[in-house]
MOPAC internal coordinates of N, CA, C and O (Angstrom, degrees):
PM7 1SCF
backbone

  N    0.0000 0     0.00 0     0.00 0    0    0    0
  C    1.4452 1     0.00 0     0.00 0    1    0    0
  C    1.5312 1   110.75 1     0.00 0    2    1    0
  O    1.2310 1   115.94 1   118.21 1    3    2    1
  N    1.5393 1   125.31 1   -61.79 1    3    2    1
  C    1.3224 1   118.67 1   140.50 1    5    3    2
  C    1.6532 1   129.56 1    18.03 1    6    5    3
  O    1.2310 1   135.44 1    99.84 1    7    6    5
  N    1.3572 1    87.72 1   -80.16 1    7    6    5
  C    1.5477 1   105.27 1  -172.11 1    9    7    6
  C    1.3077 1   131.26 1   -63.85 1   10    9    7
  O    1.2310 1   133.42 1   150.36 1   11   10    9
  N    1.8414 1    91.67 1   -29.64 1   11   10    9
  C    1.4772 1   111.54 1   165.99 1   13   11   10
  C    1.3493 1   116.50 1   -77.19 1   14   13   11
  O    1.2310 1   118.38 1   167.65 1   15   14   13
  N    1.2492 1   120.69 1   -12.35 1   15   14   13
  C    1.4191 1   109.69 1  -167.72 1   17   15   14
  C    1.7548 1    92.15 1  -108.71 1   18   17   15
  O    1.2310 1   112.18 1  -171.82 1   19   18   17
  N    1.1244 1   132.36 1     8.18 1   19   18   17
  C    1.5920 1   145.10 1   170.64 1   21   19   18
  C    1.7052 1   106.73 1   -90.71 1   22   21   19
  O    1.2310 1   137.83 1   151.99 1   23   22   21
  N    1.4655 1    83.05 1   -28.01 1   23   22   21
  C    2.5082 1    87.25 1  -170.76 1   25   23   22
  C    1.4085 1    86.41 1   -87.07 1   26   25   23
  O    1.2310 1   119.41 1   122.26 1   27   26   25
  N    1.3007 1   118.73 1   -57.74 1   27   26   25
  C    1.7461 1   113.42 1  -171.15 1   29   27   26
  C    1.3983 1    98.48 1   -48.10 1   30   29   27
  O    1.2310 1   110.47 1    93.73 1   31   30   29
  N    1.0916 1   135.51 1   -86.27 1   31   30   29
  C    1.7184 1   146.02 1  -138.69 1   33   31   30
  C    1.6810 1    85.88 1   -66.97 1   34   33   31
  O    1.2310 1   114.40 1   148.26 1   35   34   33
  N    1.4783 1   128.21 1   -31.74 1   35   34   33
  C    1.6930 1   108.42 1   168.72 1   37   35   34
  C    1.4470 1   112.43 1   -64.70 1   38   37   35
  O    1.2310 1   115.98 1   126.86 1   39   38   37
  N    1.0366 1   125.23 1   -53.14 1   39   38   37
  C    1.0525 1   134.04 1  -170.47 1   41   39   38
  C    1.7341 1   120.55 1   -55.54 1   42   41   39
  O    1.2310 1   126.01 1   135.94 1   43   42   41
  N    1.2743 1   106.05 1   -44.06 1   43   42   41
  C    1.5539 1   126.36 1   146.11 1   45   43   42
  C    1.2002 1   111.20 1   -10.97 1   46   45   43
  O    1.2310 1   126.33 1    78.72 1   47   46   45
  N    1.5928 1   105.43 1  -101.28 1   47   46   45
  C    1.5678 1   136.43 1   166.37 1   49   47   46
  C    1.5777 1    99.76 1   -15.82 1   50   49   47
  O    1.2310 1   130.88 1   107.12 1   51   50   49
  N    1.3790 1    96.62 1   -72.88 1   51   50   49
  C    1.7041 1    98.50 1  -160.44 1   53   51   50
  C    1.6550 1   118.99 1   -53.30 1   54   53   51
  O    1.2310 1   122.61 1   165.60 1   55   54   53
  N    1.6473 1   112.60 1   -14.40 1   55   54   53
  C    1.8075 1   113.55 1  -174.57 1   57   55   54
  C    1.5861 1    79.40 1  -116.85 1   58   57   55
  O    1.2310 1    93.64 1   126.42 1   59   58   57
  N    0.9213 1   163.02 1   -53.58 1   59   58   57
  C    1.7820 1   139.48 1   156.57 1   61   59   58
  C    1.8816 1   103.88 1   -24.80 1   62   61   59
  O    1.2310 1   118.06 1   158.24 1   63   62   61
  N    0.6851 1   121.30 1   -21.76 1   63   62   61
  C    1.5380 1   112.04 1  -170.90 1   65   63   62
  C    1.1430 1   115.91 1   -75.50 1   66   65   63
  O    1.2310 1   134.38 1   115.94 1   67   66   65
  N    1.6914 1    89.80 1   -64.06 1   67   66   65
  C    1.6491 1   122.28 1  -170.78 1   69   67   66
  C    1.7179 1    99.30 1   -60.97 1   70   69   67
  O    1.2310 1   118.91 1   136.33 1   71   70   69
  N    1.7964 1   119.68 1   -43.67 1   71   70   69
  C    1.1500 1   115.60 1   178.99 1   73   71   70
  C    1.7008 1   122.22 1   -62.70 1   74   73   71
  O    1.2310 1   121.57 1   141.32 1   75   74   73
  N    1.2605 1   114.60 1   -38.68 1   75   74   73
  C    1.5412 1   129.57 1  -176.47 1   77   75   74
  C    1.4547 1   107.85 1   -26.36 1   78   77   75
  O    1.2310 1   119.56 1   -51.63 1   79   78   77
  N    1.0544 1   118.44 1   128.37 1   79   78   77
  C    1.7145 1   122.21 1  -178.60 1   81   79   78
  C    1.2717 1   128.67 1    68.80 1   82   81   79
  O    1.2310 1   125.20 1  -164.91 1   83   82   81
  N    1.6191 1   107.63 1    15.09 1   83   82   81
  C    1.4784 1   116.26 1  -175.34 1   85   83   82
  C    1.5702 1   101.17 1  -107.12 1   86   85   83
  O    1.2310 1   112.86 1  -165.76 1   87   86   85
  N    1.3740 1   131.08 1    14.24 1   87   86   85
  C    1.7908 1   129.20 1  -154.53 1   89   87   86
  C    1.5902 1   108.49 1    16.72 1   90   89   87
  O    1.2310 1   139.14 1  -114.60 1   91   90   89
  N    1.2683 1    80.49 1    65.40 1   91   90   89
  C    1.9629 1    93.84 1   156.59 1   93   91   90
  C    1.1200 1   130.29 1  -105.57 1   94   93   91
  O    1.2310 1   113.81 1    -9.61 1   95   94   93
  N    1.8088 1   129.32 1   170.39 1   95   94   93
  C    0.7641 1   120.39 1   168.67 1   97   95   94
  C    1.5866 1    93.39 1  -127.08 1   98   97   95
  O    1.2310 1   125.15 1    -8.61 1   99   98   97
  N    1.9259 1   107.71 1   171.39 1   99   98   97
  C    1.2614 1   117.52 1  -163.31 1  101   99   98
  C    1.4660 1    85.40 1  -129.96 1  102  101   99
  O    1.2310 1   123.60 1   -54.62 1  103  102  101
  N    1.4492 1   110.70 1   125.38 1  103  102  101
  C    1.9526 1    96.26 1   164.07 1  105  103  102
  C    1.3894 1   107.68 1  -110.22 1  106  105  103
  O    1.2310 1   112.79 1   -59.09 1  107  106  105
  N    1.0973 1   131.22 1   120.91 1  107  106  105
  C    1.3292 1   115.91 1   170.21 1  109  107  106
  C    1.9509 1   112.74 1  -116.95 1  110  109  107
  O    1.2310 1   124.89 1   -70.52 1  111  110  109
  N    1.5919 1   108.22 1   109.48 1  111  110  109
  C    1.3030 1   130.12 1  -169.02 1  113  111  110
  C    1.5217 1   101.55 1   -89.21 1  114  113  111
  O    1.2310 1   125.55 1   -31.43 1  115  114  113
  N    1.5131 1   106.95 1   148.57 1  115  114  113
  C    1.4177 1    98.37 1   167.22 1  117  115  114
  C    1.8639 1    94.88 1  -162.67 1  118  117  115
  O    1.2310 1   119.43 1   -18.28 1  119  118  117
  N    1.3073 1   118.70 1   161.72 1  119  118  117
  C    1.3833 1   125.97 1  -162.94 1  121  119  118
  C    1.6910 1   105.07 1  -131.03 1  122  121  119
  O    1.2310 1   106.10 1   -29.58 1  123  122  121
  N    1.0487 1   143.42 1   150.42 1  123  122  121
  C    0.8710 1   166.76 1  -159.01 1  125  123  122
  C    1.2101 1   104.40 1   -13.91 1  126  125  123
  O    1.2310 1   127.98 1  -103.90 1  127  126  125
  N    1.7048 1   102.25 1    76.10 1  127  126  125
  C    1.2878 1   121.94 1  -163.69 1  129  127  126
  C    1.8372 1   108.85 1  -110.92 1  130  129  127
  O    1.2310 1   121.21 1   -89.20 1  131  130  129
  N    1.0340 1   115.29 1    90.80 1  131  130  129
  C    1.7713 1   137.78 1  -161.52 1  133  131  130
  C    1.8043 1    97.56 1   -71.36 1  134  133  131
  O    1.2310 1   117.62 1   -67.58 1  135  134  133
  N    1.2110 1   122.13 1   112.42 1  135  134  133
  C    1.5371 1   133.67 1  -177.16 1  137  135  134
  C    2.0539 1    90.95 1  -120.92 1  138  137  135
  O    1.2310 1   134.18 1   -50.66 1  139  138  137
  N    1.3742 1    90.18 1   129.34 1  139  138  137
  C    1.4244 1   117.85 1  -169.41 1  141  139  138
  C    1.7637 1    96.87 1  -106.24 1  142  141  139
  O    1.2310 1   117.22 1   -78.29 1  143  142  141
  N    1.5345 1   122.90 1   101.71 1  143  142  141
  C    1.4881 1   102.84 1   147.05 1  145  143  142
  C    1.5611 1   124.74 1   -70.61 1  146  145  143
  O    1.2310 1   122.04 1   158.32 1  147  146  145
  N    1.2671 1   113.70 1   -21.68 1  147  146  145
  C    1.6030 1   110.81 1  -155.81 1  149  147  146
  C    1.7783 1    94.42 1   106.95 1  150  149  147
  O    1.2310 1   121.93 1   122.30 1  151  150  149
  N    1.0917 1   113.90 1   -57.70 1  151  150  149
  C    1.3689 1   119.04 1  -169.56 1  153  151  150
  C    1.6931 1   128.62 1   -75.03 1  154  153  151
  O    1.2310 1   138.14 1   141.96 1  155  154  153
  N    1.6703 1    82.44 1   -38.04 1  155  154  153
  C    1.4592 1    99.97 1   170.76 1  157  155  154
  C    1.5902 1   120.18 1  -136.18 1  158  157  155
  O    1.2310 1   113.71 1    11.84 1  159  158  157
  N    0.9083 1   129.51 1  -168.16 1  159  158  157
  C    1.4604 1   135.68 1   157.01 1  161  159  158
  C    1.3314 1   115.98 1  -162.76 1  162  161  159
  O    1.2310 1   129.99 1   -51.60 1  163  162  161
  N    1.6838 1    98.35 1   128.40 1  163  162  161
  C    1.4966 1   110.11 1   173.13 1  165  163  162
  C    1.4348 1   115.56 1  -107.46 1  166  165  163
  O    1.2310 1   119.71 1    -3.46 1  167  166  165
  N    1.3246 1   118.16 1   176.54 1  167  166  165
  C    1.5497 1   122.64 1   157.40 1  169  167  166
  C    1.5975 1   105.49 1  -140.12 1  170  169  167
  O    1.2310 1   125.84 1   -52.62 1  171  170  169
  N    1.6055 1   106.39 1   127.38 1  171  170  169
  C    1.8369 1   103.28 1  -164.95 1  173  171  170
  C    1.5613 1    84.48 1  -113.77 1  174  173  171
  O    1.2310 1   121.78 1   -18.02 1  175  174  173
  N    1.4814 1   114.20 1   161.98 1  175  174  173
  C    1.0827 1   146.64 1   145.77 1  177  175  174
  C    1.2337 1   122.67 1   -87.53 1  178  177  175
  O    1.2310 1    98.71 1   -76.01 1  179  178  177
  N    1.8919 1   155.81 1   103.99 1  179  178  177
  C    0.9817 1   136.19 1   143.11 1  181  179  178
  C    1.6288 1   119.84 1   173.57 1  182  181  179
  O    1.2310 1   118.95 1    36.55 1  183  182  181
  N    0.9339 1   119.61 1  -143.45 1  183  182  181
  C    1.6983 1   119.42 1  -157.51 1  185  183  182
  C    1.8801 1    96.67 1  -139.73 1  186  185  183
  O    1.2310 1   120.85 1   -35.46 1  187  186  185
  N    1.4547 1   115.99 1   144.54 1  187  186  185
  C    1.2282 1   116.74 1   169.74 1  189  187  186
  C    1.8310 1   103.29 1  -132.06 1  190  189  187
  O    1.2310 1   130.68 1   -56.88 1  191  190  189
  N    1.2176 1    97.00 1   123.12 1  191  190  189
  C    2.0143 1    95.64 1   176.96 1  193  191  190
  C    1.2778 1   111.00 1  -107.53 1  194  193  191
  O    1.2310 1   130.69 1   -47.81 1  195  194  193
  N    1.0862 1    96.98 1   132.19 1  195  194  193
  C    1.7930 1   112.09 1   173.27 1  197  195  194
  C    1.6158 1   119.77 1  -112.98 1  198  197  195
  O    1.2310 1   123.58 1   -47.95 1  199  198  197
  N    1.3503 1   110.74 1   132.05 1  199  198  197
  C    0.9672 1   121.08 1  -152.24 1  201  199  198
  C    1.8238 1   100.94 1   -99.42 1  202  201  199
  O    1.2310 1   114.01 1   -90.80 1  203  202  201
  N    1.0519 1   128.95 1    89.20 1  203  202  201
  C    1.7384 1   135.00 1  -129.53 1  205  203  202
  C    2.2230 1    79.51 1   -99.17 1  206  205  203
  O    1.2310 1   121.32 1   -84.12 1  207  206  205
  N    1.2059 1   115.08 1    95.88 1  207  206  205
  C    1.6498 1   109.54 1   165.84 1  209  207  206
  C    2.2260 1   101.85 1  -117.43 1  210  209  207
  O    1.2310 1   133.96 1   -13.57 1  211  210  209
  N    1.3576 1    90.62 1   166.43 1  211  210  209
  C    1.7506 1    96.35 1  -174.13 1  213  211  210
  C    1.8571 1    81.14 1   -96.30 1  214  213  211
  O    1.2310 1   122.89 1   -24.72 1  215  214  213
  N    1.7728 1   112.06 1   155.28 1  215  214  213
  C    1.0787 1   127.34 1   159.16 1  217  215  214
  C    1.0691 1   105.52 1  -146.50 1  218  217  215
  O    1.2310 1   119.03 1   -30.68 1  219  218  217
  N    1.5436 1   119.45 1   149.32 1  219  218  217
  C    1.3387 1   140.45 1  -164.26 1  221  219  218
  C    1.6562 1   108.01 1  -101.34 1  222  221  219
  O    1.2310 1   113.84 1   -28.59 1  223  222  221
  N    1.0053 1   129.26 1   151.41 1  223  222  221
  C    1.3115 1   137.84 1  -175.52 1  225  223  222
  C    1.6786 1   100.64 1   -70.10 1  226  225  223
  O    1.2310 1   117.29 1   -37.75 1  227  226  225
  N    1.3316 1   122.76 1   142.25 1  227  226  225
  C    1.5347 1   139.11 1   179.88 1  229  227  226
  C    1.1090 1    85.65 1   -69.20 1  230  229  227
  O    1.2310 1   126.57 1    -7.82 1  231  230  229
  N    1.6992 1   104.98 1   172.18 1  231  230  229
  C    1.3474 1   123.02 1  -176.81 1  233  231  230
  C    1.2814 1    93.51 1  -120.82 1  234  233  231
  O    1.2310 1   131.48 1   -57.42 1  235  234  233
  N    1.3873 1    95.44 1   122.58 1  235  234  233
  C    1.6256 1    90.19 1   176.84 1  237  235  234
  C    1.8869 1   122.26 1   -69.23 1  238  237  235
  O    1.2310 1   121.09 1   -20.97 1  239  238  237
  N    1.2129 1   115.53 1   159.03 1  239  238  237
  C    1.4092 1    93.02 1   172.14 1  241  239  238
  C    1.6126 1   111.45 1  -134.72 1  242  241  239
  O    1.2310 1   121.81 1   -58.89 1  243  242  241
  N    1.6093 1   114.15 1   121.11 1  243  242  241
  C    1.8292 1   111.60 1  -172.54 1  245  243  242
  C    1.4377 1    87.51 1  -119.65 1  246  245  243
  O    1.2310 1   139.96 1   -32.52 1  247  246  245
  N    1.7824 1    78.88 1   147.48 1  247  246  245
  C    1.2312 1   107.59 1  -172.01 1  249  247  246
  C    1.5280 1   116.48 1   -90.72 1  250  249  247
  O    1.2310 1   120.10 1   180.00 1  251  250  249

């Protein structure tokens, strides 16, 4: 399970990347999708959008 959750979150990254600076959006939907704390357990219904823009590093400023 681990491992899967290491391929997803690469895989992530890697179409956030490729998207960056294109004004995209990313939807990522999912359905009766069961998240385990140990403590609790849910099952969610729904969609999360990401709004994929490029940003440039601040400028730092020393005094």
């Amino acid at each position: 399970m681990q491992r899967t959750a290491e391929t997803l979150g690469d895989t992530v990254v890697a179409v956030l990347d490729k998207l960056a600076g294109t004004q995209s959006d990313l939807k990522l939907s999912f359905q009766e999708l069961t998240l385990d704390t140990g403590v609790m357990k849910a099952t969610v219904n729904g969609a999360i959008v990401l709004d994929v823009v490029m940003a440039k590093p601040a400028e730092s400023t020393s005094a």
